[in-house]
N, C-alpha and C positions, 0 to 999 in steps of 0.2 A: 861375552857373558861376564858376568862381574861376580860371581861366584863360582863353587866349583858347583859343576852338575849333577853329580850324584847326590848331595846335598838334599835334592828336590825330587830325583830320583826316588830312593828310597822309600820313602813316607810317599810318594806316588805309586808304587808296587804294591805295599799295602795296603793300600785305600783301593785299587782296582780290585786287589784280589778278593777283597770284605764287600766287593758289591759284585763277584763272580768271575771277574776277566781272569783267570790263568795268568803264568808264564809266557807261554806260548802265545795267546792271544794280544799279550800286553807288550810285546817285542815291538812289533813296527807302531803301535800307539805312542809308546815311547823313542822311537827312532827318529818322528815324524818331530817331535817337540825337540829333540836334539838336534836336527837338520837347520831349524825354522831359527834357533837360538844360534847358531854358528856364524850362520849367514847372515842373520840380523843383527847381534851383537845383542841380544836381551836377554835379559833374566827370564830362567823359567816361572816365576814367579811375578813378575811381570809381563810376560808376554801370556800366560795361561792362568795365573790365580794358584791360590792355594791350593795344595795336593787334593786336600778331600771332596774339592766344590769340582776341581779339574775330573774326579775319577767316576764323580756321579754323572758329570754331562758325559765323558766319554763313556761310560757303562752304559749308558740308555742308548748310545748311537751303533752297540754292536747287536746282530745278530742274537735272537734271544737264545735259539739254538747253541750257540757257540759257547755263551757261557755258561760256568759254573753252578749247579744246584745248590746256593749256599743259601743258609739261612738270615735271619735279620741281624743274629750277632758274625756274621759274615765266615761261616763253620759248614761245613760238608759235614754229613755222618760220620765218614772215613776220619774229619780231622778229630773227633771226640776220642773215638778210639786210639790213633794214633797218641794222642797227646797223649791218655792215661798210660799208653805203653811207652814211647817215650820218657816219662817221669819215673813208672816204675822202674824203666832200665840205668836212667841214671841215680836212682836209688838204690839199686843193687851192685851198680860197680861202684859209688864211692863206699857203700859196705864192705863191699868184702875188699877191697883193698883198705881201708882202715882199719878192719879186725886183724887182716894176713898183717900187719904193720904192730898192732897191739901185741898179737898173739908170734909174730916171726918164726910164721910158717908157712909153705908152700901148699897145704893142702889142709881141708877140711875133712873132719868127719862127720860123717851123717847118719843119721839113725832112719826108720822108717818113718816115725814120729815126727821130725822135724823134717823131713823132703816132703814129706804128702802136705803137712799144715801150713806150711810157707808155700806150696804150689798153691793150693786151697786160697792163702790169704791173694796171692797171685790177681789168681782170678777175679776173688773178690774186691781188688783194687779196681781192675782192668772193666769190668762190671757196672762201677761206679759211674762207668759212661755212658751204659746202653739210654735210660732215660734222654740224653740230651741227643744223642745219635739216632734214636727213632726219631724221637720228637722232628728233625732236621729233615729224615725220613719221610715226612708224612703220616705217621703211625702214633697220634697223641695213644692212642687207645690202650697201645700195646706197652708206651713206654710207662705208667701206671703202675702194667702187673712186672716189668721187667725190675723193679726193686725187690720181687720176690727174690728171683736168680743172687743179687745181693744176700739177701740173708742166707738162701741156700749153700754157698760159697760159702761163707765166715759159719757157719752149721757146721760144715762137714770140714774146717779146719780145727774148728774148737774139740771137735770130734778125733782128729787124727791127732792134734799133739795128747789128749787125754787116753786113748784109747790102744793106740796104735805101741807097737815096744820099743824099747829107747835105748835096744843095745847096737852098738855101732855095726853099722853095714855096707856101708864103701866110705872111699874117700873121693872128693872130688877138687883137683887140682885148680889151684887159682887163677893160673897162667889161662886154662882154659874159660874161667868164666868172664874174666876179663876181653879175651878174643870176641867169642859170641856177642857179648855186651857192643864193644867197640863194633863189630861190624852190624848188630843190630841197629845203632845209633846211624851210621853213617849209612845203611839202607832208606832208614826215614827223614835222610838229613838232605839228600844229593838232591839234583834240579829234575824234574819231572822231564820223564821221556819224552821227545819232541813227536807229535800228531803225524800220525799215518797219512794225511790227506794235509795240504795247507792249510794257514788258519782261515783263508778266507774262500775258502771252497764252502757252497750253502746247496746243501742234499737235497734233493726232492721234500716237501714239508710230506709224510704216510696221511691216509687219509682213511676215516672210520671205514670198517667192511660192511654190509648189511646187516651181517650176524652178530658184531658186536656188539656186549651189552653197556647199554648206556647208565645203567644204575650203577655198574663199579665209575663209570667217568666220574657220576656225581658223590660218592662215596669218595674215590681218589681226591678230588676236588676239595669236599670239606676237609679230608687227613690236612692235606697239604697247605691249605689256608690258619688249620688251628696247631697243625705241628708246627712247619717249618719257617711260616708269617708272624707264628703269633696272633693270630687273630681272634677275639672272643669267640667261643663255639655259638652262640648267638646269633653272630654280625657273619659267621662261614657261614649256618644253616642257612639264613636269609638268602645271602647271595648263590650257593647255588639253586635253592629254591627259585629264584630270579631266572636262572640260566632254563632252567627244567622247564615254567612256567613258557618261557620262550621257545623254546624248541618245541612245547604241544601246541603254541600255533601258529608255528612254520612249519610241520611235521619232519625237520630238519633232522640232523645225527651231529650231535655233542663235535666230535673233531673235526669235519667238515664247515660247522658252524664259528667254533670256537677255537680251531684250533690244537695242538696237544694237550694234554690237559695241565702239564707242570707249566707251560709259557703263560696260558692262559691264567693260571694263578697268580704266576708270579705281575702279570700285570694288573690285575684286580688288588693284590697286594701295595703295587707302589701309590695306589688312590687312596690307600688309607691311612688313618693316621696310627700313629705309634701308639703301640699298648701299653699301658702301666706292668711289670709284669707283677706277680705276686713277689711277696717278698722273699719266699726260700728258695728264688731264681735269682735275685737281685747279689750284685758285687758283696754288700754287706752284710746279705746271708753269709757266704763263700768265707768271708773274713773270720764271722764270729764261730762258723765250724772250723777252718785251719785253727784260732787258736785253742778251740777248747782239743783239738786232736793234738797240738802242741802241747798244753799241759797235761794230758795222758799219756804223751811219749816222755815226759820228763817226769810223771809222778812212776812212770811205769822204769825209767831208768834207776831212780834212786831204791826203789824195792827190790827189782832184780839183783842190782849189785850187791845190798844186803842180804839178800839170801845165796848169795854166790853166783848166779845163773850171769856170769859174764859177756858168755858168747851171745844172750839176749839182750843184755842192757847196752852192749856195745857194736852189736851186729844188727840190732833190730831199733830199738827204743832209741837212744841217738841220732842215729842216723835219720830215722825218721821227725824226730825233733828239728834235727838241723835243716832237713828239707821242708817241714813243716814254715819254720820261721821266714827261709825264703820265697814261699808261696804267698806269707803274709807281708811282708815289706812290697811282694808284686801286686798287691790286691789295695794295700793302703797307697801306693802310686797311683795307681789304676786311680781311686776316687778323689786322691787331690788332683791329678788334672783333672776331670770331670767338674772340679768346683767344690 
């Protein structure tokens, strides 16, 4: 090999995983191209092509079963929430270790007013994800009304710092939220437990019972096509109307015919072409909200500090500015490669 191989590696792992292949499943995929390059003396990029051309053929050669439910921007539900919890925890420990550093102390005080509002806001961060985590779900429908829970959140925070009393009520020690933080981080950061069964163990495929109703299949079927494909609710109606249309005369049953319902999506999915998405989904929506959230945490830092309120302009409003900008230098990256 004439270069090193993790090189090629890397951006290989990636690209499997954003088309479903796991860890676990992407081990001997990847072993198989380290073996071939050893012995051959080739570049992986030579002997197999570019990572992302290489992870679409191997993605389509595995078991559909095996892989990942992940959506077209290559996200699990699971990864939407994670990531909003993830961000928020590394937002809250460079806080509070920047205020414990401003203020040179080992402990906070808290009021009842400021533990409920900042859990409140919490939520309402963590929140911010369920839309994209149904949608990945299958559930366009639900992710919708799930912007309500969003404003319910930030409600009943604006509600606890206004309402709630503001005379001090414990302290809570730094040392300890830094611990939590750090081993919350490295809970979502570690390698995915290795599978009960091999990767290349393939289960009996289940097959429809008599009794089962076929109208959730076709229900599941559009979710899944308009949440997690993307696909016009239009262009889903049709096709399972096609499918339905089909099984009245074959007098057939949906999974015996088609299959489970998620594989069989997912393959009706790869026949179609890419959607435009709406714009308030697009990268340069995502940019133009971080920065007006960045000049709210900086219009909202220089007021607080004038009216004294320290502990917010330095604990809350900063820190969130500064995370803010980094999110926005990730998203202006993100669109110059793209072109």
């Amino acid at each position: 090999m004439t270069e090193p191989f993790e090189r090629w590696e890397l951006p290989t792992r990636l690209a499997l995983s954003d088309q479903g292949v796991g860890y676990h499943l992407a081990n001997p995929i990847i072993a198989d191209v380290r073996t071939h390059c050893e012995l051959s003396g080739e570049s992986p990029y030579d002997a197999f092509g570019d990572p992302e051309e290489f992870a679409l053929t191997a993605a389509a050669e595995q078991p559909a079963h095996l892989r990942e439910k992940v959506d077209r921007n290559g996200m699990l539900s699971a990864d939407y929430l994670t990531g909003s919890v993830f961000t928020l925890v590394v937002f809250g420990l460079s806080a509070t270790i920047f205020y414990a550093i401003l203020e040179r102390t080992l402990t906070f005080t808290t009021t009842p007013a400021r533990l409920a509002g900042l859990i409140m806001v919490c939520l309402a961060f963590t929140a911010c994800a369920l839309p994209n985590a149904l949608r990945a779900a299958g559930r366009p429908q639900l992710a919708t009304w799930s912007f309500a829970v969003v404003g319910l959140f930030v409600g009943l925070g604006a509600t606890s710092f206004v309402l709630l009393p503001e005379e001090p009520a414990a302290r809570i020690p730094v040392l300890g939220i830094v611990v939590v933080a750090l081993l919350l981080l490295w809970l979502m950061t570690r390698r995915p437990a290795p599978p009960k069964q091999p990767v290349d163990y393939v289960p009996p495929t289940p097959r429809t019972a008599p009794d089962d109703d076929p109208d959730a299949w076709y229900r599941s079927l559009s979710g899944l096509l308009v949440g997690r494909y993307d696909l016009p609710p239009d262009r889903a109606a049709d096709l399972a109307r096609e499918a339905h249309d089909h099984l009245s005369a074959t007098g057939g049953t949906p999974t015996v015919e088609f299959g489970p319902v998620e594989e069989y999506a997912r393959d009706l999915a790869e026949h179609e072409p890419q959607r435009r998405v709406p714009f308030w989904r697009t990268t340069w929506a995502e940019l133009v909200a971080t920065l007006v959230a960045v000049h709210l945490g900086i219009a909202a830092f220089f007021n607080w500090t004038d009216e004294g309120h320290l502990w917010a302009a330095y604990g809350v409003a900063l820190p969130c500015a500064v995370v803010g900008l980094g999110v926005a230098v990730r998203l202006a990256l993100r669109l110059r490669k793209r072109g």
